[in-house]
C-alpha positions in Angstrom: 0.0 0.0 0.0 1.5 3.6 -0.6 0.1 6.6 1.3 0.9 10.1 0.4 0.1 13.0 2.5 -0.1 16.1 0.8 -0.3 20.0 2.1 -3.4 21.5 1.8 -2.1 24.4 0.1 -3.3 25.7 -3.4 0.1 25.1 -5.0 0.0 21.0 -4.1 -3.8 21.2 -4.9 -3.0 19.8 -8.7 -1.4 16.9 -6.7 -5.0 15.9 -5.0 -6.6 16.7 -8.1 -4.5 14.3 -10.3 -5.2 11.5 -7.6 -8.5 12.0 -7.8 -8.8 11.2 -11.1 -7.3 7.7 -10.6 -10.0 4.7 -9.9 -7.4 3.6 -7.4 -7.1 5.9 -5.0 -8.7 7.1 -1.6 -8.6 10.8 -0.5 -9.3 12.0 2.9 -8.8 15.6 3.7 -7.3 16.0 7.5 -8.3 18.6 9.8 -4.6 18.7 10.3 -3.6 20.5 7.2 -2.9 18.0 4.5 -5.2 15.5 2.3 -4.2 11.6 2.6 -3.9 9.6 -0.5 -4.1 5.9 -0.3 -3.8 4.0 -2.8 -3.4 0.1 -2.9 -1.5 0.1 -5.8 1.7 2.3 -7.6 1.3 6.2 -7.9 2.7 7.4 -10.8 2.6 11.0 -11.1 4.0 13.4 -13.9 4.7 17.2 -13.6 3.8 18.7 -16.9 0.3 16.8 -16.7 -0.1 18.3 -13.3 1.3 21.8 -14.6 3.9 22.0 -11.6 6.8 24.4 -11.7 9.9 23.2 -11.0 10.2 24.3 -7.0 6.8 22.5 -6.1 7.5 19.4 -8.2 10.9 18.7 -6.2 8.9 19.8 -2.4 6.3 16.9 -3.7 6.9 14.6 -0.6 7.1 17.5 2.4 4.1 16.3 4.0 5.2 12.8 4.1 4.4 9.5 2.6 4.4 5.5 3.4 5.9 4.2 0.7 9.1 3.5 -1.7 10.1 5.9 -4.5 11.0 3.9 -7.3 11.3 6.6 -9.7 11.7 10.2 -9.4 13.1 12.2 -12.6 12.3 15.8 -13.9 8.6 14.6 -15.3 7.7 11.3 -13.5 7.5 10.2 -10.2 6.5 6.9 -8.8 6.1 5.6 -5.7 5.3 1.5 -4.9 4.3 -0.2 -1.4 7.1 -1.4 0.8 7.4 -4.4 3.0 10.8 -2.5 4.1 11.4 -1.2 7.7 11.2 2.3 8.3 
């Protein structure tokens, strides 16, 4: 399972909104400031598609996340479930 938790601010809104989008994913907004992304499967994620800039792309995983990034270039992130230890 990967879990992404994402600041509820207007610049990582696109983030939420490209998740939302996907059939496999469950979004819970927190009262704590950031929106939960579960997802049983991979999230792939890609910057241009999302219209990022640069600064917010590379900040993607401030709030956190449960999980194993198994690619991260300029465009394309993905992250996969983990069996590993934290």
């Amino acid at each position: 399972m990967v879990v992404l938790y994402v600041l509820d601010v207007p610049e990582f809104l696109p983030i939420v909104e490209a998740c939302r989008k996907f059939g496999h994913c469950r979004i819970a907004k927190s009262d704590e400031g950031y929106y939960r992304i579960q997802a049983s499967g991979e999230i792939t994620l890609n910057r241009k598609a999302m219209q990022l800039k640069p600064a917010i792309w590379y900040g993607l995983f401030t709030g956190g996340m449960n999980g194993e990034i198994a690619e991260f270039g300029r465009e394309t992130v993905r992250v996969i479930g983990t069996n590993k230890e934290l």
